[in-house]
Biotite code that builds the C-alpha atoms (Angstrom):
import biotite.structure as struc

atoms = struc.array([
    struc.Atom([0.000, 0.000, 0.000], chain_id="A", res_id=1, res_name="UNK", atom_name="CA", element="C"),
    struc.Atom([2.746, 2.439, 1.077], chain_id="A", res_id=2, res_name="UNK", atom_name="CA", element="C"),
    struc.Atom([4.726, 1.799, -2.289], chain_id="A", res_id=3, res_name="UNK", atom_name="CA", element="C"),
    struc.Atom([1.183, 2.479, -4.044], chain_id="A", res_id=4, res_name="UNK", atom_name="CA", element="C"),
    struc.Atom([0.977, 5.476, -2.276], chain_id="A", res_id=5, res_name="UNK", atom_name="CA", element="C"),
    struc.Atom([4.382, 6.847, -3.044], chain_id="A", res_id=6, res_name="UNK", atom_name="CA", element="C"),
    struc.Atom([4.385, 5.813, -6.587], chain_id="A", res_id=7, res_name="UNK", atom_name="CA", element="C"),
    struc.Atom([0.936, 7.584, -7.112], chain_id="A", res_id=8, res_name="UNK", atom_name="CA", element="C"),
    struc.Atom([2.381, 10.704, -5.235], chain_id="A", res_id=9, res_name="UNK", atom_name="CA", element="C"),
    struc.Atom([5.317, 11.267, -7.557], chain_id="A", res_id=10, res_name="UNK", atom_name="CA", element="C"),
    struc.Atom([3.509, 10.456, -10.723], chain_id="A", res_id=11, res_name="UNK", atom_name="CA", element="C"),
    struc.Atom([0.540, 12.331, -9.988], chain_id="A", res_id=12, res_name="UNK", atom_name="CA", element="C"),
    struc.Atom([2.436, 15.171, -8.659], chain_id="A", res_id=13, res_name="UNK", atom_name="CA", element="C"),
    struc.Atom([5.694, 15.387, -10.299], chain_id="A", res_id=14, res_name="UNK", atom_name="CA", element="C"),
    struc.Atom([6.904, 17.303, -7.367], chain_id="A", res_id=15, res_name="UNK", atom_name="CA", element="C"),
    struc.Atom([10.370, 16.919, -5.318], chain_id="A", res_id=16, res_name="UNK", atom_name="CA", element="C"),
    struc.Atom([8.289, 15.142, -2.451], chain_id="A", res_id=17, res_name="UNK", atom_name="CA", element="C"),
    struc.Atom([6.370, 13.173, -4.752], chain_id="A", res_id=18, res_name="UNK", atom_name="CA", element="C"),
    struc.Atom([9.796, 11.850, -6.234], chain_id="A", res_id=19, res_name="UNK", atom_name="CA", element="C"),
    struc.Atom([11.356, 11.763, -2.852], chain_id="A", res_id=20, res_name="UNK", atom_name="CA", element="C"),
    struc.Atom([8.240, 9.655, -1.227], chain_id="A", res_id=21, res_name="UNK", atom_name="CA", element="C"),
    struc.Atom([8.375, 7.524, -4.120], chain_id="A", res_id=22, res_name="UNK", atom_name="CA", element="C"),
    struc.Atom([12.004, 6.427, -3.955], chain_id="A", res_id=23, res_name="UNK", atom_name="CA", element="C"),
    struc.Atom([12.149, 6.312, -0.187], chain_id="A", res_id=24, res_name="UNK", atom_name="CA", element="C"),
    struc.Atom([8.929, 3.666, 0.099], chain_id="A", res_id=25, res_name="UNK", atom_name="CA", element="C"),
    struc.Atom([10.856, 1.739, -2.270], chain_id="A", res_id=26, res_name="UNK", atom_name="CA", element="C"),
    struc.Atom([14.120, 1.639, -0.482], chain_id="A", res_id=27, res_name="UNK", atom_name="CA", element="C"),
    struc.Atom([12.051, 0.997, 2.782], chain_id="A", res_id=28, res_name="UNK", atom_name="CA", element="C"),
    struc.Atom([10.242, -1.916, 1.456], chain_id="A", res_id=29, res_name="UNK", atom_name="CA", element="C"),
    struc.Atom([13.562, -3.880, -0.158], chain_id="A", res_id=30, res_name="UNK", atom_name="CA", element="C"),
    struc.Atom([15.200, -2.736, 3.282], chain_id="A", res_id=31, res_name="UNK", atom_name="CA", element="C"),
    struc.Atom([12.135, -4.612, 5.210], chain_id="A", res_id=32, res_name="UNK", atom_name="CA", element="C"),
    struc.Atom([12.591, -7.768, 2.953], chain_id="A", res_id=33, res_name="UNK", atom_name="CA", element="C"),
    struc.Atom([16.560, -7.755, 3.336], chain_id="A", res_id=34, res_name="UNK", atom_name="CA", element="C"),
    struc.Atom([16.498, -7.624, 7.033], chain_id="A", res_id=35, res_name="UNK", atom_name="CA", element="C"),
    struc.Atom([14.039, -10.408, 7.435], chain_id="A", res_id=36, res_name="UNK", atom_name="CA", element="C"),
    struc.Atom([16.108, -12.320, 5.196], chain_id="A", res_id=37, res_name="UNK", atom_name="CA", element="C"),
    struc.Atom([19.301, -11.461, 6.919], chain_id="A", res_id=38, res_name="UNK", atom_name="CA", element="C"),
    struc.Atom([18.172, -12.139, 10.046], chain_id="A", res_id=39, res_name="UNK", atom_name="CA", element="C"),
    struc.Atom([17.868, -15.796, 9.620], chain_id="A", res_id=40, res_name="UNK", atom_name="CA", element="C"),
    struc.Atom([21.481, -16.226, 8.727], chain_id="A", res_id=41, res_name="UNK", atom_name="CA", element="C"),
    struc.Atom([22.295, -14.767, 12.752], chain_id="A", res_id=42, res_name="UNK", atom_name="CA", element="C"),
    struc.Atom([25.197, -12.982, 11.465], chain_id="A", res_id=43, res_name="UNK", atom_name="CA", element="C"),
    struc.Atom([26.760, -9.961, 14.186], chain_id="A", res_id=44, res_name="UNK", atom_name="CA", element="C"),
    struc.Atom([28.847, -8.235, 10.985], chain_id="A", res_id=45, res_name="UNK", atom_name="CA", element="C"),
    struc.Atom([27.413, -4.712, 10.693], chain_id="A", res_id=46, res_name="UNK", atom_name="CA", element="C"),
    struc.Atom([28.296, -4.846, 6.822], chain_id="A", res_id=47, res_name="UNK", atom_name="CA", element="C"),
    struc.Atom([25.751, -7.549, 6.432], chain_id="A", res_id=48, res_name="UNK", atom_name="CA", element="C"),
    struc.Atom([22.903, -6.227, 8.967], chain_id="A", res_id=49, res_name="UNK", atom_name="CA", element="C"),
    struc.Atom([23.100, -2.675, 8.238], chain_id="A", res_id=50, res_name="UNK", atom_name="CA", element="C"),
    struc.Atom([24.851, -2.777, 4.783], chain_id="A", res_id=51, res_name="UNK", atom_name="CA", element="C"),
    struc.Atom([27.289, -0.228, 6.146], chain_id="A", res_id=52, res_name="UNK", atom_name="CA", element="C"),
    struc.Atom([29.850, -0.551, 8.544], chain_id="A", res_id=53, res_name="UNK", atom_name="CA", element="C"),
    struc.Atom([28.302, 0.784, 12.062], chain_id="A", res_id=54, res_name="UNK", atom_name="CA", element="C"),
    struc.Atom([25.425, -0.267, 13.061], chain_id="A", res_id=55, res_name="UNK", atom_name="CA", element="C"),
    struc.Atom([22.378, 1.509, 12.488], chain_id="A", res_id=56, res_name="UNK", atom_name="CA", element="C"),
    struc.Atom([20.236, 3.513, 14.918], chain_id="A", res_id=57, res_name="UNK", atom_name="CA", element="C"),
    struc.Atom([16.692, 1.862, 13.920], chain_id="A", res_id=58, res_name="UNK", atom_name="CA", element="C"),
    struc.Atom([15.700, -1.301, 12.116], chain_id="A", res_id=59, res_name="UNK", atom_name="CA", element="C"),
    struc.Atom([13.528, -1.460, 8.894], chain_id="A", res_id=60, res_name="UNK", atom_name="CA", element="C"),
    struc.Atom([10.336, -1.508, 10.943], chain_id="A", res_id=61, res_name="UNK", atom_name="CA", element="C"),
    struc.Atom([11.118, 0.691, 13.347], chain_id="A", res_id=62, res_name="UNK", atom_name="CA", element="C"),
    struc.Atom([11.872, 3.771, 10.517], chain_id="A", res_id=63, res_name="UNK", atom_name="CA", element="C"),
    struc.Atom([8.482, 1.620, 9.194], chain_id="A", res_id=64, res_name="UNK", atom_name="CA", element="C"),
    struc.Atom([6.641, 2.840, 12.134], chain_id="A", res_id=65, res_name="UNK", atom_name="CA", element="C"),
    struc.Atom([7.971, 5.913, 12.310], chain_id="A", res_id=66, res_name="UNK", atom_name="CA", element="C"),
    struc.Atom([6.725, 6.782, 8.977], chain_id="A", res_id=67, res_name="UNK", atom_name="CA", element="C"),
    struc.Atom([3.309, 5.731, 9.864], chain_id="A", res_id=68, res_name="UNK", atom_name="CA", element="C"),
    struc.Atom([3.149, 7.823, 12.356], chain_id="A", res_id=69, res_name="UNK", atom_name="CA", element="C"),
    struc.Atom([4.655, 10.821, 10.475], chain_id="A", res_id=70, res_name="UNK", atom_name="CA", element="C"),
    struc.Atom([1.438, 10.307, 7.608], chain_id="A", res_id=71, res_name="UNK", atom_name="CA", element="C"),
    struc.Atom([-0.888, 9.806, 10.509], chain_id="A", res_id=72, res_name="UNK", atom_name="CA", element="C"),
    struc.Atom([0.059, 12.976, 12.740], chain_id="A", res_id=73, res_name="UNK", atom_name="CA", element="C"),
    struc.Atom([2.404, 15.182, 10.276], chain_id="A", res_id=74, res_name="UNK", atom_name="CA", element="C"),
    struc.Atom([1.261, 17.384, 8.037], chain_id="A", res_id=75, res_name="UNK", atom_name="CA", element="C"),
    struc.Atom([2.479, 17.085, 4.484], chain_id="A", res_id=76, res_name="UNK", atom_name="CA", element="C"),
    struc.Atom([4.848, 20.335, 4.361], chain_id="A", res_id=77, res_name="UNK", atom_name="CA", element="C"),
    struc.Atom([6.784, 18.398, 7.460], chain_id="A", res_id=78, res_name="UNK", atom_name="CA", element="C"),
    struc.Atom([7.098, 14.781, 5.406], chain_id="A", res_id=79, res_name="UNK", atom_name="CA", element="C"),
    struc.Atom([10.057, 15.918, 3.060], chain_id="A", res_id=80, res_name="UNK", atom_name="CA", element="C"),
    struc.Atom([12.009, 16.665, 6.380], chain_id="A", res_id=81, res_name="UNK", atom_name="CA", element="C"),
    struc.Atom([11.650, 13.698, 7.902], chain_id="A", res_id=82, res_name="UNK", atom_name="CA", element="C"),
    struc.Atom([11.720, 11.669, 4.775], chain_id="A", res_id=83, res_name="UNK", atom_name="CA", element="C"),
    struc.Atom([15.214, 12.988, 4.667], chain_id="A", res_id=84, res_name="UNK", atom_name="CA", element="C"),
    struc.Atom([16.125, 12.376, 8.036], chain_id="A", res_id=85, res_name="UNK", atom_name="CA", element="C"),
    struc.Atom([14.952, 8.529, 8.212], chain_id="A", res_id=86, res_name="UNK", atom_name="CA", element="C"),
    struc.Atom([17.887, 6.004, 8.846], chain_id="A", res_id=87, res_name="UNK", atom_name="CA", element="C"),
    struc.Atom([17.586, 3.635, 5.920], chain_id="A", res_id=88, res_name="UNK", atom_name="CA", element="C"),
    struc.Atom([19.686, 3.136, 2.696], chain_id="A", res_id=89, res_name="UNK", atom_name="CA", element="C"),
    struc.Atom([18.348, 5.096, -0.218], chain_id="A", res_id=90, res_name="UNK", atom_name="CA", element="C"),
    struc.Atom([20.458, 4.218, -2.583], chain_id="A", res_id=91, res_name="UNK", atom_name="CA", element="C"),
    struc.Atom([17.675, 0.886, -3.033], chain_id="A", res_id=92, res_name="UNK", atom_name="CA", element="C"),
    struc.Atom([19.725, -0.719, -5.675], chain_id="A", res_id=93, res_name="UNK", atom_name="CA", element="C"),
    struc.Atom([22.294, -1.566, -3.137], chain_id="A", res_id=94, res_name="UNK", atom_name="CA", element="C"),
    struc.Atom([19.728, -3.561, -0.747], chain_id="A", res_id=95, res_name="UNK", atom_name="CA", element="C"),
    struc.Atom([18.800, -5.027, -4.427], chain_id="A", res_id=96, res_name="UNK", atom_name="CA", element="C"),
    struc.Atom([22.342, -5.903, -5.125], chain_id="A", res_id=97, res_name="UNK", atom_name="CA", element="C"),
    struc.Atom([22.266, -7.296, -1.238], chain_id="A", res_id=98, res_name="UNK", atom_name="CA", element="C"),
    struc.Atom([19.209, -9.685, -1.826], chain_id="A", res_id=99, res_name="UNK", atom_name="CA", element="C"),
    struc.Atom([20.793, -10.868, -5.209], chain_id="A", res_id=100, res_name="UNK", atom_name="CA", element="C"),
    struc.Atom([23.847, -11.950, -3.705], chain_id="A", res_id=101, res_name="UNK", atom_name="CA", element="C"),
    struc.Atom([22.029, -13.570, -0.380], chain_id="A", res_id=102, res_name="UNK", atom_name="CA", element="C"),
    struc.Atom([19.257, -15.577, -2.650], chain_id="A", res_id=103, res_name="UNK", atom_name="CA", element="C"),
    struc.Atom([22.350, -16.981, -4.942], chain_id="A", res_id=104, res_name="UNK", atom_name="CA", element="C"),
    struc.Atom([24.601, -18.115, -1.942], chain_id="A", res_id=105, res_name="UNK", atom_name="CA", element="C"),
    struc.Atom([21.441, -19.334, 0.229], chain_id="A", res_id=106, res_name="UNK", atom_name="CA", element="C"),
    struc.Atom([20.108, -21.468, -2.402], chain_id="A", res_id=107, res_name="UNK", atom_name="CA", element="C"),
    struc.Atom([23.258, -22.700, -4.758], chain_id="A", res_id=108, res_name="UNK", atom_name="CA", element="C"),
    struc.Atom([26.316, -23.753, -4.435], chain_id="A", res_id=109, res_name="UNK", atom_name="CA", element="C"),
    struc.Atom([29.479, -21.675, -3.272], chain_id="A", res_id=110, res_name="UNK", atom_name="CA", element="C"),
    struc.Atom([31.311, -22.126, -6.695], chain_id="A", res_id=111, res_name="UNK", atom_name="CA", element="C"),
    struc.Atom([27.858, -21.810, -8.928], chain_id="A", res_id=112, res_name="UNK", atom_name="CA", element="C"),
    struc.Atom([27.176, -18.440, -6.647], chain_id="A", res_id=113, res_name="UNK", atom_name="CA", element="C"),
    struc.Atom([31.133, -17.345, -6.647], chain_id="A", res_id=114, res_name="UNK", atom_name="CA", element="C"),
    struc.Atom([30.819, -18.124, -10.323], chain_id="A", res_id=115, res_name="UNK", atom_name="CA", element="C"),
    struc.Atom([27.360, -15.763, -11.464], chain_id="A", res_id=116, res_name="UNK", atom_name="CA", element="C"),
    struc.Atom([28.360, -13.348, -8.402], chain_id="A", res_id=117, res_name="UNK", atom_name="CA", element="C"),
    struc.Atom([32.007, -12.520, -10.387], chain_id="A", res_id=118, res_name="UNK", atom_name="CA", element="C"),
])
């Protein structure tokens, strides 16, 4: 719904929020996925929880909930500010890259992965 909503917001719009909601609900829903993947593996390496190398200050959900509440109690002339402000990657063809990578060595081989992953 929330990747509806942002989609229909920048295309209906054409504005800088529009665009900005739009990206951001699609970083924050690969984020969501790549977490709950990653947390099944039990790793502790920051790198492959947070995709940088310090941990971050909220999960997925959390910044989830957060933005909730922000369409819920904000109004819209605050929602660029925080959408700026959340802690999530929003460069969302890195958490892409990130699933890639964690389907292929989860489900094949190390030297079919190794192989498609050079």
């Amino acid at each position: 719904m929330v990747l509806t909503m942002g989609s229909a917001m920048w295309h209906g719009s054409h504005t800088y929020l529009g665009y900005q909601f739009d990206n951001t609900m699609i970083a924050m829903i690969s984020y969501i996925g790549y977490q709950g993947m990653i947390s099944q593996v039990g790793s502790d390496n920051n790198i492959l929880k947070y995709l940088q190398h310090t941990p971050r200050n909220h999960t997925a959900l959390e910044v989830s909930e957060d933005l909730t509440q922000m369409l819920a109690t904000q109004p819209f002339e605050k929602w660029g500010e925080f959408l700026g402000t959340m802690d999530i990657i929003l460069d969302y063809f890195v958490i892409f890259a990130a699933i890639l990578v964690m389907v292929l060595t989860m489900t094949l081989p190390q030297s079919i992965a190794t192989y498609l992953l050079e």
